[in-house]
LOSE-923930 format. One record per residue (C-alpha): residue number from 0; z negated, x, y negated. Coordinates in nm, 4 decimals, decimal comma. Example, Ala and Ser with C-alpha at 12.3 -4.5 7.8 and 13.67 -1.06 7.14 Angstrom:
# LOSE-923930
@seq = 0	z = -0,7800	x = 1,2300	y = 0,4500
@seq = 1	z = -0,7140	x = 1,3670	y = 0,1060
//
This chain:
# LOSE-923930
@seq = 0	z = 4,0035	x = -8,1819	y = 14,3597
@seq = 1	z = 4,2418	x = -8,4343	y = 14,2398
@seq = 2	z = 4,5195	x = -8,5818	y = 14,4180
@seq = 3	z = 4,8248	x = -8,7748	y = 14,2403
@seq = 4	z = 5,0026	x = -9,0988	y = 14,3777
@seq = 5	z = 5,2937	x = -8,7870	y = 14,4633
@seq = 6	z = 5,0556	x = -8,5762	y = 14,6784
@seq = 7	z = 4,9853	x = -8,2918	y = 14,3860
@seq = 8	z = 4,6457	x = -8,1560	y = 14,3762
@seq = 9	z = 4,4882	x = -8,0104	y = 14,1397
@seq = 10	z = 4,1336	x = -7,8065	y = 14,1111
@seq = 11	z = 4,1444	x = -7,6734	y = 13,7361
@seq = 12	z = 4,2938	x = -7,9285	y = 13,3870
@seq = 13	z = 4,3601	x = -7,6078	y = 13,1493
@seq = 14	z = 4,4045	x = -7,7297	y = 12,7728
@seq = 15	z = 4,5529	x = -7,4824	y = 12,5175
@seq = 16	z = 4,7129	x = -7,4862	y = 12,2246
@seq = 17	z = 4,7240	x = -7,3104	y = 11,8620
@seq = 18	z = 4,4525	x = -7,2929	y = 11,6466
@seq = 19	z = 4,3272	x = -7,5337	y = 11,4529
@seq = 20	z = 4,4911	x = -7,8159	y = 11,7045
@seq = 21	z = 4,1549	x = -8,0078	y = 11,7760
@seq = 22	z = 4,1951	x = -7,8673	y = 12,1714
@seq = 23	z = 3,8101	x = -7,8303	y = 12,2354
@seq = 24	z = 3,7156	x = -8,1843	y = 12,0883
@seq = 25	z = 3,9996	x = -8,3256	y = 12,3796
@seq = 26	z = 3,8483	x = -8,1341	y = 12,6312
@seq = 27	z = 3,5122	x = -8,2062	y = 12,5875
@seq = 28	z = 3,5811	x = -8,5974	y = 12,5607
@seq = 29	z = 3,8428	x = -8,4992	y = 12,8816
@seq = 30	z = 3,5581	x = -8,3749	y = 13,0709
@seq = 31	z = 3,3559	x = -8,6270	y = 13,0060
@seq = 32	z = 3,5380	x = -8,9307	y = 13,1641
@seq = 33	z = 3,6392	x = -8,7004	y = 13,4930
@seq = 34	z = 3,2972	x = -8,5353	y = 13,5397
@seq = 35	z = 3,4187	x = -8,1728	y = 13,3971
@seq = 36	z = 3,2775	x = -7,8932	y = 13,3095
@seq = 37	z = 3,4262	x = -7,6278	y = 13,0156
@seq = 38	z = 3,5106	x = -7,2875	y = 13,0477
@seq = 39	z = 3,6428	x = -7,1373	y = 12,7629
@seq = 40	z = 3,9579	x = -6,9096	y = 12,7486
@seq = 41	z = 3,8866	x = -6,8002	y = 12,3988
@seq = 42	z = 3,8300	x = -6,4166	y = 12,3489
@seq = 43	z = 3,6124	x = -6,3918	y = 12,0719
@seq = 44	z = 3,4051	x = -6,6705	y = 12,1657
@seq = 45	z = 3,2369	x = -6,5129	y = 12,4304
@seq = 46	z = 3,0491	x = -6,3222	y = 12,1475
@seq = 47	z = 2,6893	x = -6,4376	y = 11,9989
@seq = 48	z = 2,6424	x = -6,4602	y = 11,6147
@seq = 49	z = 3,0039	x = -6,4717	y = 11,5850
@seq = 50	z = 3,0317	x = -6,8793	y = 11,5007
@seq = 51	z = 3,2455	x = -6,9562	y = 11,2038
@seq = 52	z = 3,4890	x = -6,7057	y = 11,2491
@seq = 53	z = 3,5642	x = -6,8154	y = 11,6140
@seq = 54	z = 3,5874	x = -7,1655	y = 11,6001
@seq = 55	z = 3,2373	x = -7,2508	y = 11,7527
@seq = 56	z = 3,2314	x = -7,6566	y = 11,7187
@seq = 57	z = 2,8874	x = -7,6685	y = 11,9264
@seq = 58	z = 2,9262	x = -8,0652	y = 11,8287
@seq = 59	z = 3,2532	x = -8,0881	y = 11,9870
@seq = 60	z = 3,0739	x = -8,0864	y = 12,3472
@seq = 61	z = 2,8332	x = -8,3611	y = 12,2725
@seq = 62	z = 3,0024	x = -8,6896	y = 12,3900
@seq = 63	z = 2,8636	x = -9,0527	y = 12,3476
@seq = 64	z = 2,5253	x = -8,8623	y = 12,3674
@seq = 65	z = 2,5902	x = -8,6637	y = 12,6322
@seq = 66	z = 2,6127	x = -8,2998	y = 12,6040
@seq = 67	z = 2,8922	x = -8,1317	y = 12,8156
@seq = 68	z = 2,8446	x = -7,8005	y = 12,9928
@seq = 69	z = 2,9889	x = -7,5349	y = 12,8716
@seq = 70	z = 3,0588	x = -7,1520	y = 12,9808
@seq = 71	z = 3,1708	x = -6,8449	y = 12,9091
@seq = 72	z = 3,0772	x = -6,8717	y = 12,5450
@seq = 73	z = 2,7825	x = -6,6496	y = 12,3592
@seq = 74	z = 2,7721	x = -6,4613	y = 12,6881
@seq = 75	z = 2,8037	x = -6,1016	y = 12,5363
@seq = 76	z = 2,6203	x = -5,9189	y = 12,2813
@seq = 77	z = 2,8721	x = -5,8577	y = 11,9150
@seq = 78	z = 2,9845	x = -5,5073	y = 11,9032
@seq = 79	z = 3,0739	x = -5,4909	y = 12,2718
@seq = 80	z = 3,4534	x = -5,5068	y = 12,3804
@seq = 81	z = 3,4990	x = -5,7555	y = 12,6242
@seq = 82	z = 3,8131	x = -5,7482	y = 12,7994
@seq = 83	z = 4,0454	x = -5,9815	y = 13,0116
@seq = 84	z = 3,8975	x = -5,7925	y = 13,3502
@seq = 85	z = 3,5974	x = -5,8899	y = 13,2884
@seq = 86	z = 3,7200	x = -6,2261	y = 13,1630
@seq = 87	z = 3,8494	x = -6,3091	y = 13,4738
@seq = 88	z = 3,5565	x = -6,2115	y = 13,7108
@seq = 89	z = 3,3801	x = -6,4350	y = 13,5239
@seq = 90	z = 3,6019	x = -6,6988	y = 13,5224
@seq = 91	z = 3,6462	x = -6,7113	y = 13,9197
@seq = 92	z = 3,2249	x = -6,6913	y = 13,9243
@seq = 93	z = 3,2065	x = -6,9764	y = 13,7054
@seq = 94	z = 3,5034	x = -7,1627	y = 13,8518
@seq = 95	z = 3,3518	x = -7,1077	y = 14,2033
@seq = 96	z = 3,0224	x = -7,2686	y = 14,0721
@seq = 97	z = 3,1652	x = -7,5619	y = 13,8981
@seq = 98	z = 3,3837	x = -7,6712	y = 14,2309
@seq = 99	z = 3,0499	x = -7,6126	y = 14,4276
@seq = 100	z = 2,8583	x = -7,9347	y = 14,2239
@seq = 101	z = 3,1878	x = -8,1355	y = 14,2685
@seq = 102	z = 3,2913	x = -8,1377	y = 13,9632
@seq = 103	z = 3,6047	x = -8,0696	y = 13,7639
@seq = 104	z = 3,6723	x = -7,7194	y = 13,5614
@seq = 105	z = 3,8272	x = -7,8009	y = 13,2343
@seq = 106	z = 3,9386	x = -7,4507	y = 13,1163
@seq = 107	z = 3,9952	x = -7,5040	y = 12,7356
@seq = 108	z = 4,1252	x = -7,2198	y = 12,4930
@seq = 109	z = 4,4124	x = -7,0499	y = 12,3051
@seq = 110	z = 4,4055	x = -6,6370	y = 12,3937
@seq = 111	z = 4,7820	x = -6,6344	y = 12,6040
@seq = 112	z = 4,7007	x = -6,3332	y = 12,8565
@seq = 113	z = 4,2673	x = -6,4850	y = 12,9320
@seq = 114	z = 4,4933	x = -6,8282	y = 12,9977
@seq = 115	z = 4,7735	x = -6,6320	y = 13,1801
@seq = 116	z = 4,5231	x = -6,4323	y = 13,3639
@seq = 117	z = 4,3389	x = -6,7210	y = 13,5417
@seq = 118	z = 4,7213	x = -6,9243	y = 13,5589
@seq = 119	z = 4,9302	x = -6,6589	y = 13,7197
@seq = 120	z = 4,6470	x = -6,4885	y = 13,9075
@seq = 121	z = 4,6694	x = -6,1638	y = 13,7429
@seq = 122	z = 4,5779	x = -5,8844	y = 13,9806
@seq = 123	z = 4,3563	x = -5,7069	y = 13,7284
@seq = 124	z = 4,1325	x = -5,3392	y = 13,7767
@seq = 125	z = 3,8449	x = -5,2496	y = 13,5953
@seq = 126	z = 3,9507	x = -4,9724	y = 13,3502
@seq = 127	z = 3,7027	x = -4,7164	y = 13,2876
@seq = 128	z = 3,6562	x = -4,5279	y = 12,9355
@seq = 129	z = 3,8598	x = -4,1585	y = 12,9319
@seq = 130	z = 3,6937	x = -3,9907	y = 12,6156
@seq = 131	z = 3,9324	x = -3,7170	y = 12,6568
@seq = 132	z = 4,1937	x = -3,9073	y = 12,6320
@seq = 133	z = 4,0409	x = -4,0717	y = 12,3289
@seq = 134	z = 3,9858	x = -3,7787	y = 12,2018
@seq = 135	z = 4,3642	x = -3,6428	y = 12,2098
@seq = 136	z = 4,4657	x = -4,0059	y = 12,0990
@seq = 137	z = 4,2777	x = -3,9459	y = 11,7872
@seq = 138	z = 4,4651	x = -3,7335	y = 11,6602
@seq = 139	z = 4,8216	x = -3,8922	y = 11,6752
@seq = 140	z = 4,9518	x = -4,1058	y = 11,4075
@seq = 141	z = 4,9769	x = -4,4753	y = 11,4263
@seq = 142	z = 5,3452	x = -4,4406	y = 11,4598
@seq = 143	z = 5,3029	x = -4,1649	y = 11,7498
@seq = 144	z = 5,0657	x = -4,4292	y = 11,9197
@seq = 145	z = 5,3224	x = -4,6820	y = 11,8659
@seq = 146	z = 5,5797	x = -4,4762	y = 12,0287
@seq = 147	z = 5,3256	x = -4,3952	y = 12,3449
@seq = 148	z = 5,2509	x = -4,7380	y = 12,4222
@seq = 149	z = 5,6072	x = -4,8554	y = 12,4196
@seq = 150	z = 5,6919	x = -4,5155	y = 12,6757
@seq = 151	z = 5,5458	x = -4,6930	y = 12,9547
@seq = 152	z = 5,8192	x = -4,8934	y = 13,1202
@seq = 153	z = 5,6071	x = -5,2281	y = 13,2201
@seq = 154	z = 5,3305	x = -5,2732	y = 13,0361
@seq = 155	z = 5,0242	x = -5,4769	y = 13,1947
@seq = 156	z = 4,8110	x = -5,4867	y = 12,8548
@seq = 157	z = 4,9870	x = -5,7233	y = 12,6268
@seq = 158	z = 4,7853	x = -5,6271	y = 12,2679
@seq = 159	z = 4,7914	x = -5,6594	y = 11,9036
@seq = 160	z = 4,8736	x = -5,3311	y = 11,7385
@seq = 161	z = 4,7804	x = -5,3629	y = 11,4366
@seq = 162	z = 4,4679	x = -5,1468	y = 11,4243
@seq = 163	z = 4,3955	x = -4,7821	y = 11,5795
@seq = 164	z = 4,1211	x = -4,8570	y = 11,8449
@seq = 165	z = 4,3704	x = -5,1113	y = 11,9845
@seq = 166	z = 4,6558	x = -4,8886	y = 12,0233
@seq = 167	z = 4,4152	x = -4,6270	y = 12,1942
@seq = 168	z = 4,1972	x = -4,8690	y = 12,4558
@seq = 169	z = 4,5936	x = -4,9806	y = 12,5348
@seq = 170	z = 4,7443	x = -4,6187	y = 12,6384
@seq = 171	z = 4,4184	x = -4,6033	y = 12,8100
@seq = 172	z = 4,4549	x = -4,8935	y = 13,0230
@seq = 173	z = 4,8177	x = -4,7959	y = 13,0542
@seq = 174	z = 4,7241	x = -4,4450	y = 13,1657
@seq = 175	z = 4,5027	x = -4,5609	y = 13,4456
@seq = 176	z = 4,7455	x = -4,8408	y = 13,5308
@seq = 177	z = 4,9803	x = -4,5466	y = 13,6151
@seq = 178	z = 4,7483	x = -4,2955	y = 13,8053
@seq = 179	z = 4,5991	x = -4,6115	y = 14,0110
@seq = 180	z = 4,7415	x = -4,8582	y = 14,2176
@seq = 181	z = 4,5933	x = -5,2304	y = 14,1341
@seq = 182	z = 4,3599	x = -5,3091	y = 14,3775
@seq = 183	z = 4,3589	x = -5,6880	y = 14,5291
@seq = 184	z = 4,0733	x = -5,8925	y = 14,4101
@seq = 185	z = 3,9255	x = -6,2180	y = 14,6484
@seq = 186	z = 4,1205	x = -6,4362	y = 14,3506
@seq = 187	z = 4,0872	x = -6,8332	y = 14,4216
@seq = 188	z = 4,3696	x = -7,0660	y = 14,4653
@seq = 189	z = 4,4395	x = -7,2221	y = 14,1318
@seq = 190	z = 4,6498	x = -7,5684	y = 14,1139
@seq = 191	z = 4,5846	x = -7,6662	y = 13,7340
@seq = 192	z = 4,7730	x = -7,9733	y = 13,5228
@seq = 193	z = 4,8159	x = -7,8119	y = 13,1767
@seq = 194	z = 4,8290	x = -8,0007	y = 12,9038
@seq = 195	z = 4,9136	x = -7,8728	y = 12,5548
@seq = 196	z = 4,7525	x = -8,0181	y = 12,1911
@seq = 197	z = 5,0489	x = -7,9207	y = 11,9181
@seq = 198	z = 5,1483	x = -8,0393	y = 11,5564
@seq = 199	z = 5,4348	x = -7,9895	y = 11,4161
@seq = 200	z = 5,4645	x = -7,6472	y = 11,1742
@seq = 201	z = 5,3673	x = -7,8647	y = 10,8177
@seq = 202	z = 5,1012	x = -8,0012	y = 11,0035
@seq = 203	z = 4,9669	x = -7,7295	y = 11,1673
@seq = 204	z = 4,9428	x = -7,5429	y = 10,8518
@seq = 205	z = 4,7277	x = -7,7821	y = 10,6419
@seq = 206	z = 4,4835	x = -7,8041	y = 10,8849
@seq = 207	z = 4,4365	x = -7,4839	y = 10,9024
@seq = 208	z = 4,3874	x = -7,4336	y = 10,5351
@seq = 209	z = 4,1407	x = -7,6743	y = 10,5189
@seq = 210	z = 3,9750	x = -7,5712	y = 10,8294
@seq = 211	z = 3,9639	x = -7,2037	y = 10,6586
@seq = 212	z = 3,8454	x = -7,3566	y = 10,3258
@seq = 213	z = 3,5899	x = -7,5321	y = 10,5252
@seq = 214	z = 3,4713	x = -7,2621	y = 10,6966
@seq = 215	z = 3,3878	x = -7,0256	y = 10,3703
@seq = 216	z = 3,1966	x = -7,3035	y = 10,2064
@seq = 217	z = 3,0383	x = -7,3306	y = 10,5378
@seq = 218	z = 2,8658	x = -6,9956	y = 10,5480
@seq = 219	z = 3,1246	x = -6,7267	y = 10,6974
@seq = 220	z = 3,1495	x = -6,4436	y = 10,4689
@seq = 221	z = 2,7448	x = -6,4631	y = 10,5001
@seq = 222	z = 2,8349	x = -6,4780	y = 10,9193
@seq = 223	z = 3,0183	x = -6,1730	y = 10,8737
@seq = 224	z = 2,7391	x = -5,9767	y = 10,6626
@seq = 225	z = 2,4783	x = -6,0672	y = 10,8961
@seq = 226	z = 2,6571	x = -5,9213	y = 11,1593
@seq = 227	z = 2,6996	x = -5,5662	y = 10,9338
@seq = 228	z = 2,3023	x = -5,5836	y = 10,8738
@seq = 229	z = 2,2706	x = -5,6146	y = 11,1883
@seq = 230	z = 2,4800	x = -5,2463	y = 11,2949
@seq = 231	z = 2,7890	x = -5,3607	y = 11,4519
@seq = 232	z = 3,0582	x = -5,1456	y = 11,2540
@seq = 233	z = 3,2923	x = -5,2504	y = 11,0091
@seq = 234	z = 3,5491	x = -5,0795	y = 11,2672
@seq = 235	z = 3,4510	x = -5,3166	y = 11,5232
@seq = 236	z = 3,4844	x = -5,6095	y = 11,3130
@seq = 237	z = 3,8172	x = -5,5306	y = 11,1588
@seq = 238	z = 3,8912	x = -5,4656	y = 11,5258
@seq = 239	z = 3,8355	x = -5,8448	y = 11,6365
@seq = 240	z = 4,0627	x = -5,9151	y = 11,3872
@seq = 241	z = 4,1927	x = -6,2074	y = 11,1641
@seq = 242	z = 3,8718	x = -6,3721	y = 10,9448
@seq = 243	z = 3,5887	x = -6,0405	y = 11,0851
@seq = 244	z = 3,9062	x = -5,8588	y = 10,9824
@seq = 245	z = 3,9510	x = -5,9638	y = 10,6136
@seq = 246	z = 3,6392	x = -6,0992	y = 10,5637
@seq = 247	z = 3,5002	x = -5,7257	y = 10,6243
@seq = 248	z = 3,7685	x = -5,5412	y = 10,3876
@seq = 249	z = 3,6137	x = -5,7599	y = 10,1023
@seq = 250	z = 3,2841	x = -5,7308	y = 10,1521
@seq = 251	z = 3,3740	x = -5,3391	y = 10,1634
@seq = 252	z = 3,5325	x = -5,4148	y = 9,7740
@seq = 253	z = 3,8928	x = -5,3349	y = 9,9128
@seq = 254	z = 3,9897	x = -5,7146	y = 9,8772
@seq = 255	z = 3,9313	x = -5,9161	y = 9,6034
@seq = 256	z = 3,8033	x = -6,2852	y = 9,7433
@seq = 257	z = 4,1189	x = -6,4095	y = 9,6294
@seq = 258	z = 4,3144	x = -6,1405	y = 9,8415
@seq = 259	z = 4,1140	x = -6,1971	y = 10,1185
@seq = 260	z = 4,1665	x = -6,5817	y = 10,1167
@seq = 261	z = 4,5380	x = -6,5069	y = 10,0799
@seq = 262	z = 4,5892	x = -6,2695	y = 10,3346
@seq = 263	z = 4,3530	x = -6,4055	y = 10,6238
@seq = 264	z = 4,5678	x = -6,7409	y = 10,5417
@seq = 265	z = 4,9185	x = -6,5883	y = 10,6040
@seq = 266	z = 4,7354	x = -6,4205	y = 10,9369
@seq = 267	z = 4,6336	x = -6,7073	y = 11,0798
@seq = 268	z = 4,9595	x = -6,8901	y = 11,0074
@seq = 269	z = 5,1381	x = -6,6030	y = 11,1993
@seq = 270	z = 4,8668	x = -6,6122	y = 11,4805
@seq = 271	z = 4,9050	x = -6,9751	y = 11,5394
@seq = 272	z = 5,2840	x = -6,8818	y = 11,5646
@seq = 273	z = 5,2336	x = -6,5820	y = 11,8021
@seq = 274	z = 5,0085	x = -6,8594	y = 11,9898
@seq = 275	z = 5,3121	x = -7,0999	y = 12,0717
@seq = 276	z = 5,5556	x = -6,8135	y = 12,1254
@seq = 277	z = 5,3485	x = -6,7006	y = 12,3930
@seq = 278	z = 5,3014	x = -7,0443	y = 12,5959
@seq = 279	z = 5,6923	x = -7,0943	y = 12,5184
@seq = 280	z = 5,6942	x = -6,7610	y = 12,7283
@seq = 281	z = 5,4796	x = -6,9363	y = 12,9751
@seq = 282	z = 5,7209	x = -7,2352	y = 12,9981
@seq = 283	z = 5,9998	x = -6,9670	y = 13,0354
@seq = 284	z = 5,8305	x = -6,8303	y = 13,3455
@seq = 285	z = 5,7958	x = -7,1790	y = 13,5129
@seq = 286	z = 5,4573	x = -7,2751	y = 13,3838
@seq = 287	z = 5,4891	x = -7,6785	y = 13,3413
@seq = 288	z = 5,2889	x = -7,7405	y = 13,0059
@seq = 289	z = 5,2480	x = -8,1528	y = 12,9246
@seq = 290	z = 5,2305	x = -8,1491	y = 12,5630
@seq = 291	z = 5,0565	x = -8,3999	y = 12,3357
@seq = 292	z = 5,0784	x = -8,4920	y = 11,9694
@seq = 293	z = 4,8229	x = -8,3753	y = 11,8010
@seq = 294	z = 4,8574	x = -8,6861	y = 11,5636
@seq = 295	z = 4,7712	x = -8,9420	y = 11,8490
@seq = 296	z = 4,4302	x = -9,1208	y = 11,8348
@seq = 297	z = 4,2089	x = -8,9343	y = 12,0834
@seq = 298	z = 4,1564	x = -9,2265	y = 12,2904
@seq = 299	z = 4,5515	x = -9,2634	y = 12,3353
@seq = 300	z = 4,5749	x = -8,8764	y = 12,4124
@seq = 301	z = 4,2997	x = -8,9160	y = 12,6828
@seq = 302	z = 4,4709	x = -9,1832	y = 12,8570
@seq = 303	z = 4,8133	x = -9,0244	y = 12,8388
@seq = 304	z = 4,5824	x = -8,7100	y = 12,9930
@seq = 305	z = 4,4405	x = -8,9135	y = 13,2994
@seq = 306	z = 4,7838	x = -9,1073	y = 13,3566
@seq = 307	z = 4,9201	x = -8,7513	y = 13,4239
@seq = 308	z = 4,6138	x = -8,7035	y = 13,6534
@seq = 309	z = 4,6962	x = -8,9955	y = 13,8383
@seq = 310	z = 5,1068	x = -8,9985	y = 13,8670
//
């Protein structure tokens, strides 16, 4: 645990920012002068084969020749539906873990509610499926499910509703939320410095163009097919969303490539923006987030990083 010249402590450095901000390449090199371990707070990460399309720098965690541990990534098989439950029980097992070797927990990611989740100690159940309810669901429009979801007065499941199964899996959770009362969990103590990796709109947008140019030349339409061979759905992959999303419609022939490009562009554009609306929200609630310029030399951004350790 650190301690500042003012008394703070802290026993978790979160990094997060929008895509495409370079925040796992900080971390790593973070980690690596404080004795740190990862632990990613990215939601699709956690899934094997599922590389390109989730932002899986693998050489980001090697530092001056060191490799730096990492967890919570390739930990479930593609297809399944992971959720922020079972996002946080592993988080607080890995956490645990890291703290017990004396070292540092560097929790490094952009999904808001798997950040908000560890940050504000969401008391969260486990959810079971209801196939009758699914089964009822099924039948409304996607309008009607609209209007379902937005009938329950507080919400706990925070979700993009742009697809069907979505919708469903969050009048589910709501449904349970309501016939259950949340049960307490044995939730650590968390006292984490946040610092935040951001560029300025213009910015932010080029690099993510040429990180999505980069990516297709790379191999991730052929990421995305393997992962059709191998039986996950097309359902399941337009329900990850954003590049298994588009990527999928046009290797079903309902986008052209040049569609696809387009439209996965504009989506990540808005999902970076729907990224720093949400930790704006964060700040709203009292969560202090240190930002950095993205545009800073790493080594300048790493000693900003441990003067904020140390003041």
């Amino acid at each position: 645990m650190f301690f500042t010249k003012k008394g703070t402590r802290y026993n978790l450095i979160t990094v997060l920012g929008p895509t495409a901000s370079g925040k796992t390449r900080f971390a790593a090199r973070l980690a690596g002068k404080i004795n740190g371990e990862i632990i990613s707070g990215d939601s699709r990460q956690v899934y094997q084969g599922m590389n390109l399309g989730t932002g899986k720098d693998y050489s980001d965690y090697k530092v001056n020749g060191i490799n730096i541990p990492y967890h919570l990534i390739d930990i479930a098989k593609p297809g399944y539906k992971y959720s922020v439950y079972e996002f946080q029980q592993d988080f607080c097992k890995v956490f645990r873990e890291i703290t017990n070797r004396k070292k540092i927990p560097v929790l490094c990611g952009g999904s808001g509610m798997y950040l908000d989740s560890v940050l504000q100690g969401y008391r969260l159940i486990y959810v079971p499926d209801n196939t009758d309810l699914q089964k009822q669901l099924e039948k409304e429009s996607m309008s009607s499910l609209t209007k379902i979801l937005a009938s329950f007065k507080k919400p706990h499941n925070v979700t993009d509703t742009s697809s069907r199964e979505r919708l469903i899996r969050a009048i589910e959770i709501e449904t349970y939320y309501k016939r259950h009362p949340e049960t307490e969990t044995n939730y650590p103590e968390i006292y984490s410095l946040i610092i935040g990796i951001k560029f300025d709109r213009e910015d932010r947008r080029k690099r993510i163009t040429e990180r999505l140019k980069d990516r297709l030349k790379n191999g991730m339409v052929e990421e995305v097919e393997s992962l059709m061979n191998s039986g996950v759905s097309p359902e399941t992959l337009i329900y990850y969303g954003l590049e298994y999303k588009y990527i999928t419609l046009y290797l079903l022939q309902k986008l052209s490539r040049e569609e696809m490009f387009t439209k996965l562009e504009t989506a990540i554009h808005q999902f970076a923006k729907r990224q720093m609306t949400w930790f704006r929200g964060m700040e709203r609630k009292g969560v202090k987030i240190h930002w950095l310029d993205g545009r800073l030399p790493m080594e300048e951004k790493i000693e900003r990083a441990l003067w904020l350790l140390r003041t």
